[in-house]
C-alpha positions in Angstrom: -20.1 18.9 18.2 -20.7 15.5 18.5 -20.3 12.9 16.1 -21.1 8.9 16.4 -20.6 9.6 20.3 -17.9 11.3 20.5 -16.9 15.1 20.9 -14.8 16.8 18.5 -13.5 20.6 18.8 -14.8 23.5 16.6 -11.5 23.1 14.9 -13.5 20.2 13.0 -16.6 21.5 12.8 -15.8 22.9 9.2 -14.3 19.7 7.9 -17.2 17.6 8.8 -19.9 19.9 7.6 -17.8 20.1 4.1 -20.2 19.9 0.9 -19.7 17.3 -2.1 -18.6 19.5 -5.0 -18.3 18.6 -8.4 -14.5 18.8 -8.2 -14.7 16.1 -5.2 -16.7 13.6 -7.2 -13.9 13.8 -9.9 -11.0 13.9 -7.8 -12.4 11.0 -6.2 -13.4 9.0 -9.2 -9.6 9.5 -10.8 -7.7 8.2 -7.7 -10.5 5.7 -7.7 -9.7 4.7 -11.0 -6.6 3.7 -9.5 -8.0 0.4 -8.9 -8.7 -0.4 -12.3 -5.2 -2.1 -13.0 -5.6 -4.1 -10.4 -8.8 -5.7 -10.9 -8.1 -6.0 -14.4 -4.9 -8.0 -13.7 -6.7 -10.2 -11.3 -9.2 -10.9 -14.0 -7.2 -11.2 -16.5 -4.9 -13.7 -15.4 -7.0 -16.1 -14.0 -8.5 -16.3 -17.5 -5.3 -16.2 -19.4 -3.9 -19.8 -17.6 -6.7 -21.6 -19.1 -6.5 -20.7 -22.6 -5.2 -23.4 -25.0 -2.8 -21.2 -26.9 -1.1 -19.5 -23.6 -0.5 -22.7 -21.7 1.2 -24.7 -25.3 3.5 -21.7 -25.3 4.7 -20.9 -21.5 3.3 -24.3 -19.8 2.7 -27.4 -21.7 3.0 -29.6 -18.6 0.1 -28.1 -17.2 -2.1 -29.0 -20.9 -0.1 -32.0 -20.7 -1.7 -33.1 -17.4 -5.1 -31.4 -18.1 -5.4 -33.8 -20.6 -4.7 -36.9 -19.0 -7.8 -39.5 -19.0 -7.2 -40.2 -15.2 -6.4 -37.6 -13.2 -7.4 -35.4 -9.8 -9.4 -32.6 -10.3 -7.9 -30.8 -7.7 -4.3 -30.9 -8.9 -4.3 -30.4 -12.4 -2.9 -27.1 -12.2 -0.5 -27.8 -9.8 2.6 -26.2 -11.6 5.2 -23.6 -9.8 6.1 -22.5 -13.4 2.4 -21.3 -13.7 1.7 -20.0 -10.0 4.8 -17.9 -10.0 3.7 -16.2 -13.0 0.8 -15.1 -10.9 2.6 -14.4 -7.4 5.4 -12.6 -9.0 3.2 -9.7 -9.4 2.6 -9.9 -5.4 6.3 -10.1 -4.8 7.4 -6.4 -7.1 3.6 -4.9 -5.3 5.5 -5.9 -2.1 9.0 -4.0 -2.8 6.7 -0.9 -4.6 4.8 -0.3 -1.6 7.3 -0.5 0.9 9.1 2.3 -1.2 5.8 3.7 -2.1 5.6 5.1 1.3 8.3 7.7 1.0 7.6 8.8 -2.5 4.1 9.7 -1.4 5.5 11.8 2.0 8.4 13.3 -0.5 6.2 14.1 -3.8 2.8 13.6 -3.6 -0.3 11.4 -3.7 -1.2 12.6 -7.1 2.5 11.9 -8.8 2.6 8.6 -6.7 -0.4 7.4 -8.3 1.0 8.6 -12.0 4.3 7.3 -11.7 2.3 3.7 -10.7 0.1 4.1 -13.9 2.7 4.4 -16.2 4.9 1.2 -14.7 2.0 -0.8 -15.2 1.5 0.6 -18.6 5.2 -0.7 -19.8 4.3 -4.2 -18.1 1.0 -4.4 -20.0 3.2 -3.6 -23.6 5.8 -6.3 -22.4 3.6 -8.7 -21.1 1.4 -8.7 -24.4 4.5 -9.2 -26.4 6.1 -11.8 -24.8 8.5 -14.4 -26.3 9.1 -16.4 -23.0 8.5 -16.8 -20.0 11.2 -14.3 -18.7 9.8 -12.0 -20.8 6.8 -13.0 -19.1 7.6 -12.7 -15.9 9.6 -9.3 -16.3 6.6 -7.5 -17.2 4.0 -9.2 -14.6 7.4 -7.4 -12.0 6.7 -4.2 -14.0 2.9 -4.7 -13.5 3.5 -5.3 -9.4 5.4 -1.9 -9.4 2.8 0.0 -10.4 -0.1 -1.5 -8.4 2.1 -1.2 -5.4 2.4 2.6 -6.0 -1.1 3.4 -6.6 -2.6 0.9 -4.0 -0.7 3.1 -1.4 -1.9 6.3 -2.8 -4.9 6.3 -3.8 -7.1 5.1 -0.3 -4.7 7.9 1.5 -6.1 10.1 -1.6 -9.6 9.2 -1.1 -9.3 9.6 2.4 -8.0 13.1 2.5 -10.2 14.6 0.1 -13.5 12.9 0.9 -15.8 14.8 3.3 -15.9 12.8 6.2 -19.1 11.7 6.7 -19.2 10.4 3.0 -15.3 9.0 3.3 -16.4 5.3 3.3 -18.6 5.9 -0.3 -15.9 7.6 -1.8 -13.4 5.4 -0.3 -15.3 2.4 -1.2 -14.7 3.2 -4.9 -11.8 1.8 -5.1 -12.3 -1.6 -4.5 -15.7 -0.6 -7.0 -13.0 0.3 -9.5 -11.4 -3.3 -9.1 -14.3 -5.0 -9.4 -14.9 -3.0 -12.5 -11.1 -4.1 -13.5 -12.2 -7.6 -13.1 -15.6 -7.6 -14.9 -14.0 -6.1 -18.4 -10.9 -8.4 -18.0 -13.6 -11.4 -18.0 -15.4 -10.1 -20.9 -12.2 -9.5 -23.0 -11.1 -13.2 -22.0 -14.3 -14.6 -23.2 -14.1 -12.8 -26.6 -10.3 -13.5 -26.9 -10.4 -17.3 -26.0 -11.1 -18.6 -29.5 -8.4 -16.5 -30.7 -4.4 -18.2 -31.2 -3.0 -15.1 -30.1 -6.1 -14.1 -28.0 -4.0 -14.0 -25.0 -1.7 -11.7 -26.5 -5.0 -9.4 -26.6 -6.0 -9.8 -23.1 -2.4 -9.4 -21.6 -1.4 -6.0 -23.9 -5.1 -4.9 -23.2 -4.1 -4.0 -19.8 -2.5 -1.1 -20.8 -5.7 0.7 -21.3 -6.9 1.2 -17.7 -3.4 2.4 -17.6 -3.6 4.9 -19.6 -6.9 6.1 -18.6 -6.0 6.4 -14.9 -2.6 8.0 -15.6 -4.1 10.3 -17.8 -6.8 11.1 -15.4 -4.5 12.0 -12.4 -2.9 14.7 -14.7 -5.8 16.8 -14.1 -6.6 16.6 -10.2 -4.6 18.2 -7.6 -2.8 16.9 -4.9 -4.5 16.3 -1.7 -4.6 19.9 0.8 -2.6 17.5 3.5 0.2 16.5 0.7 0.6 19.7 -0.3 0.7 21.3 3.6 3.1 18.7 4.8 5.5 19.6 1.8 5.3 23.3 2.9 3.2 24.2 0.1 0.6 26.4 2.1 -0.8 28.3 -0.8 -1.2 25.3 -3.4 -3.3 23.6 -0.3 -5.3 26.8 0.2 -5.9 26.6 -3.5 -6.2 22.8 -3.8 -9.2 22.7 -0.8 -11.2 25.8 -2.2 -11.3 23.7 -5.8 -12.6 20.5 -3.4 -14.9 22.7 -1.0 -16.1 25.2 -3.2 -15.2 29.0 -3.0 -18.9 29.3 -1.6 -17.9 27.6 1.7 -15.1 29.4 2.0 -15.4 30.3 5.9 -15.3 26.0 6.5 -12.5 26.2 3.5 -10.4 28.4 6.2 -11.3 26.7 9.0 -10.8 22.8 7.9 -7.4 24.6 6.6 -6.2 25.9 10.3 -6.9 22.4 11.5 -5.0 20.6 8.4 -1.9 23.1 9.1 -1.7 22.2 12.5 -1.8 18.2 12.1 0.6 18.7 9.3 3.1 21.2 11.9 3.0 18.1 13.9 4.4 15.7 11.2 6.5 18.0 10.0 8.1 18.3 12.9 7.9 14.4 13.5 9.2 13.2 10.3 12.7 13.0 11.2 11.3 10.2 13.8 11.7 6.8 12.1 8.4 5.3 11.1 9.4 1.7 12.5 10.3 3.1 15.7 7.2 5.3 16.1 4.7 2.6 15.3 6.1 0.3 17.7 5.5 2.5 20.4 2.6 1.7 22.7 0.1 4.4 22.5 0.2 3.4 18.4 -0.2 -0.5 19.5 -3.6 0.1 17.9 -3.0 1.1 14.7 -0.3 -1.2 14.1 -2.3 -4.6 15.1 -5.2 -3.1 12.6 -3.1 -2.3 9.7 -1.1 -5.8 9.9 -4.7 -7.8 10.5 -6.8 -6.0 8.3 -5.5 -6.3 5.0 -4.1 -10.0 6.1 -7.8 -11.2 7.3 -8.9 -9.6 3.6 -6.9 -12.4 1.7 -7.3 -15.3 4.2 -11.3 -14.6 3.0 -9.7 -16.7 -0.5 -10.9 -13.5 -2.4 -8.0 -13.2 -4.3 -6.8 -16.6 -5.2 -10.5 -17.4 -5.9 -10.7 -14.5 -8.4 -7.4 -15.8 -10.0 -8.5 -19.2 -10.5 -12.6 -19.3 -10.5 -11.6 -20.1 -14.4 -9.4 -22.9 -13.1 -11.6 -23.9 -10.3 -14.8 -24.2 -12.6 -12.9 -26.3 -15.2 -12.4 -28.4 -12.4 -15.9 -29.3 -11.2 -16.9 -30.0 -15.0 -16.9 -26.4 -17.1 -15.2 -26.4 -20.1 -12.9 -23.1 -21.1 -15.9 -21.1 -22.7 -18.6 -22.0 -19.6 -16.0 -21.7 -17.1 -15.6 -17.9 -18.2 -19.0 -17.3 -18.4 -19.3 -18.4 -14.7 -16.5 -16.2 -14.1 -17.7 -13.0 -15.3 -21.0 -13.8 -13.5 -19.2 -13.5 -10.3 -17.3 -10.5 -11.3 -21.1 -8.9 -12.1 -21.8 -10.5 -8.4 -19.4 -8.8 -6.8 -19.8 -4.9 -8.5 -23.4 -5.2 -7.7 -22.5 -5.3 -3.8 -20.1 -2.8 -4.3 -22.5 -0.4 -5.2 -24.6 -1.4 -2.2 -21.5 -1.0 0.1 -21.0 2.3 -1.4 -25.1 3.1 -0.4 -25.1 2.1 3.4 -21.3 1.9 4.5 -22.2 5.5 5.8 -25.5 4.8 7.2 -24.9 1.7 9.0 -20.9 1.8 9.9 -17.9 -0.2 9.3 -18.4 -2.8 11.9 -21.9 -4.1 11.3 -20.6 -4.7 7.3 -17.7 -6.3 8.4 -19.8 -9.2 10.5 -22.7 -9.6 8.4 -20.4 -10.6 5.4 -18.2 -12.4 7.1 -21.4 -14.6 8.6 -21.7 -14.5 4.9 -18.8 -16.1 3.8 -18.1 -18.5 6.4 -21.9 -20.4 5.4 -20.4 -19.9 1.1 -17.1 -21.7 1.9 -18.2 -24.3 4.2 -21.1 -25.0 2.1 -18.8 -25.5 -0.9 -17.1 -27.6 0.7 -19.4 -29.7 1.9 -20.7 -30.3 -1.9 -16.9 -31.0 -3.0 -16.5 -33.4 -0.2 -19.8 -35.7 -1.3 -19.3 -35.1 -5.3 -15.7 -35.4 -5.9 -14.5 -36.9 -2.5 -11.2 -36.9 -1.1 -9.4 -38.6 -4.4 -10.7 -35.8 -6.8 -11.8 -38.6 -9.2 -15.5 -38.1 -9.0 -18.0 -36.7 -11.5 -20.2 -33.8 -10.7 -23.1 -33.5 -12.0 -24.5 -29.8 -13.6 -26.8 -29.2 -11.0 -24.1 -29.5 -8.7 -21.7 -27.6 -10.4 -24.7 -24.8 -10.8 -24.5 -25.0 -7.2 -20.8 -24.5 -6.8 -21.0 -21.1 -8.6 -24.2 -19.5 -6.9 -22.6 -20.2 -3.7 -19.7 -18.5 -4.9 -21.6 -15.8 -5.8 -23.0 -15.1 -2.8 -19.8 -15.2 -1.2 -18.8 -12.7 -3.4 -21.6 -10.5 -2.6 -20.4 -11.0 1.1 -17.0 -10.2 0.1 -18.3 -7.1 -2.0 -20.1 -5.2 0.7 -17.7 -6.0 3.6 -14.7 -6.8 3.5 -13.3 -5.6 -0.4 -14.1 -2.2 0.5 -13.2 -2.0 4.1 -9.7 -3.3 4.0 -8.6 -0.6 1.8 -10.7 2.2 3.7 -10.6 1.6 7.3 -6.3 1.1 7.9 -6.1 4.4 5.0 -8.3 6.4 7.4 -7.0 5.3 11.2 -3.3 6.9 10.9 -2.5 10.3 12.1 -1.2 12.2 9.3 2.7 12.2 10.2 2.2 8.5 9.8 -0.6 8.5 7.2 1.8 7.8 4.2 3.9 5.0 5.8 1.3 3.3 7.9 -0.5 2.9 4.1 2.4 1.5 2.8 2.7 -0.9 5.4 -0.9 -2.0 5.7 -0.5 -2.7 0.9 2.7 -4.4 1.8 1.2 -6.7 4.0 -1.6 -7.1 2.0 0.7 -8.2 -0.7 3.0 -10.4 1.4 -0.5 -12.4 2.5 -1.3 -12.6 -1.8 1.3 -13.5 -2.8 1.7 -16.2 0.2 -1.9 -17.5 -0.2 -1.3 -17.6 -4.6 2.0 -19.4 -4.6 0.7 -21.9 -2.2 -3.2 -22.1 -3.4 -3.3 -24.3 -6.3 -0.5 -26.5 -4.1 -3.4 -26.6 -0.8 -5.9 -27.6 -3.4 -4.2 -30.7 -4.4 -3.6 -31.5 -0.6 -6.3 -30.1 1.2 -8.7 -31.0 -1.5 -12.3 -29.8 -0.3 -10.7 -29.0 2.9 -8.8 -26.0 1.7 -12.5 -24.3 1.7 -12.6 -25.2 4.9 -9.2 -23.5 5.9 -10.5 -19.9 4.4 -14.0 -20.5 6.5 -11.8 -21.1 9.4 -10.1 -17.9 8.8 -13.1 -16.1 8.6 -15.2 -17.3 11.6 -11.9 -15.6 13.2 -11.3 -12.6 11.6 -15.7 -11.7 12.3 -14.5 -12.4 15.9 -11.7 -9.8 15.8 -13.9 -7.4 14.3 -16.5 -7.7 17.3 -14.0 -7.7 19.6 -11.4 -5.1 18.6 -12.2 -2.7 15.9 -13.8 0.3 16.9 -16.3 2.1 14.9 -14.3 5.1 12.7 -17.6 6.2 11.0 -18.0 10.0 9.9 -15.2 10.7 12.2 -12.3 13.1 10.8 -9.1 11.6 9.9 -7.1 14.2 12.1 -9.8 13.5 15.1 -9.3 9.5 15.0 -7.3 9.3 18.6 -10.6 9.7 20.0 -11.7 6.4 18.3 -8.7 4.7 20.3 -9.2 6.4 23.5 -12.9 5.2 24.4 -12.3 2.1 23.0 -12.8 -1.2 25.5 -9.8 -2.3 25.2 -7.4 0.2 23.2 -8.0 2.9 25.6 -5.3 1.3 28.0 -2.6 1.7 25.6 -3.5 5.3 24.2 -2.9 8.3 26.3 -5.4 11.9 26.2 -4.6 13.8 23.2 -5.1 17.3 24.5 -5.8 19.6 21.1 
């Protein structure tokens, strides 16, 4: 049979012609749900650093300087107090998923993803009641842990129980869950900024995607791969009969003959260190995709633009209750693409998504800066007028649309899917721990670039992305409708790959 061009065995015939059952759809839709935490921190926090109450109690310098009749627009939240109560978050994700990697190979997508939920729960309840900024900071850890843990499990989730030639919709959910996070964290912000204690509200609030998620994942099972590379043959039988339907049960059997055989080879592989194996040349490949992908995703500015748009509009001449109004527009933005990423990422392919929004949001962030650069100028002690400032947020949007139909959902699907499955859980772990090492790099040193780069700091993420489209032309292959367990061939009639990944003969 062939699929996208290439030829794949019988042995796969059944997992690509699988059927989308109802108990796909929810298994999919918990796991995706994962991503609620995370968006919901993202768009929380941005929010939180601007309200009046929050920064009197944990950073009155930064009020202190807002305040200030003269001062540049670009630095007025230039505080380390206040940016490593954002990056410290990034820092605990970092540690999580690095261990993330074995608890997933050792117990389990599914109790991965509920020991991550209920971490982030106990952050939430800490962070909501804090008296000071170590209490502060101790939960924002907390909060790290658990989207570490479920950042590494879920995509592997999604990508072992999705039906291959509907993985990148199902997949894609995720990052739809975050935006989700993010819209409903901007919404409770706007309602709670009048409040004294309305950050208390926002902050403690976070415990409810929490809870939903972790409740959630009690009632899906594991994916049939987990549960076959843990010697648990008859769980898996029963786990991929619930996901395929006992109607297809002649594919059910022969997707499972091909899933037992991928997992005897990690089995018998997973004494081989994961460090050493991935260095190895014929895995050259995967390793320079699952260190660039998730790095290029937060040299776009996504992140750090999500966390501050509250700041940043303040800046160009919103005040607190306008800025989050702008803020939750671009969160509505950027769901809207998701859901068209989710409609054509299987019809059109990962590659042609990946250009035409980075074309996208290379013409946003150079534009923006070109409107900082002739309204506030290089001091940062202009005045922009409304129209302008209108300006600065629709072109934001539209990078955020760009954003939202490339690269958000691709960086979590694409390095989840390209691993054989003796690597699968660790080569996850290490694409979410680079993707955390890049966020928190990029938020401790973002309002910091502002101050110095001024305009020009929009002009260092359009940089980044004129290169990161090229790298997509040039080097990532096409991995759409293929099987997970079938993704060699990707590598093998690749341009340039092909020389460092040898014939795979089953």
């Amino acid at each position: 049979m062939a699929i996208g061009g290439l030829a794949l065995d019988d042995s796969d015939a059944g997992n690509i012609d699988a059927k989308i059952t109802a108990t796909v759809v929810m298994s999919c839709i918990v796991a995706a749900s994962c991503g609620l935490i995370f968006g919901y921190d993202i768009g929380i926090s941005g929010g939180v650093t601007t309200m009046k109450p929050f920064l009197e109690k944990f950073f009155p310098s930064v009020l202190k300087k807002a305040s200030e009749a003269k001062t540049n627009v670009y630095c007025v939240y230039d505080s380390q107090l206040l940016t490593a109560f954002t990056s410290s978050l990034y820092v605990a994700g970092l540690v999580a998923s690095l261990v993330a990697g074995r608890l997933t190979a050792a117990y389990g997508r599914r109790t991965t993803m509920i020991l991550g939920g209920f971490t982030f729960l106990f952050g939430a309840l800490i962070n909501g009641l804090a008296a000071n900024i170590a209490m502060l900071i101790s939960g924002r850890i907390l909060l790290g842990f658990g989207v570490g843990f479920t950042n590494q499990a879920a995509p592997v989730y999604l990508s072992e129980v999705a039906p291959p030639r509907w993985r990148g919709a199902f997949n894609s959910g995720f990052q739809f869950f975050i935006g989700v996070g993010v819209v409903a964290a901007n919404l409770i912000n706007y309602g709670t900024d009048s409040l004294h204690n309305g950050w208390r509200i926002s902050l403690g609030l976070a415990a409810v995607p929490a809870a939903i998620m972790t409740v959630g994942c009690l009632f899906i099972s594991d994916t049939p791969s987990s549960l076959l590379a843990r010697g648990k043959h008859e769980h898996a039988h029963a786990s991929l009969l619930k996901l395929r339907g006992v109607e297809n049960i002649a594919d059910v059997e022969t997707e499972l003959a091909a899933l037992a055989r991928s997992s005897q080879l990690a089995i018998e592989a997973r004494a081989e260190p994961f460090m050493k194996t991935i260095l190895e040349r014929r895995y050259r490949p995967h390793l320079v995709v699952a260190v660039a992908i998730p790095c290029f995703q937060q040299l776009t500015g996504i992140t750090v633009n999500a966390f501050y748009a509250p700041v940043l509009f303040r800046s160009v001449g919103f005040g607190s209750g306008p800025a989050l109004i702008a803020t939750l527009i671009l969160g509505l933005v950027n769901l809207g693409s998701l859901l068209v990423s989710t409609m054509v990422i299987d019809r059109f392919g990962r590659r042609i998504l990946f250009v035409a929004g980075g074309i996208q949001m290379f013409i946003c962030q150079v534009a923006v800066a070109a409107l900082l650069a002739v309204t506030e100028g290089a001091t940062g002690d202009g005045e922009m007028k409304k129209g302008y400032a209108v300006t600065v947020v629709v072109l934001l949007c539209i990078y955020a649309a760009g954003f939202g139909w490339s690269w958000g959902p691709l960086s979590w699907l694409v390095p989840s899917e390209i691993f054989p499955l003796k690597m699968r859980p660790a080569g996850q772990s290490l694409s979410v721990a680079v993707n955390f090492a890049a966020t928190f790099a990029l938020s401790q040193t973002f309002l910091v670039t502002l101050c110095d780069f001024k305009y020009g700091a929009f002009l260092f993420y359009g940089g980044w992305i004129f290169i990161m489209t090229l790298f997509v032309i040039m080097l990532l292959p096409e991995t759409k409708g293929i099987p997970v367990d079938s993704m060699y061939q990707v590598w093998e009639k690749h341009w340039y790959w092909q020389r460092f990944t040898k014939p795979t003969s089953t």
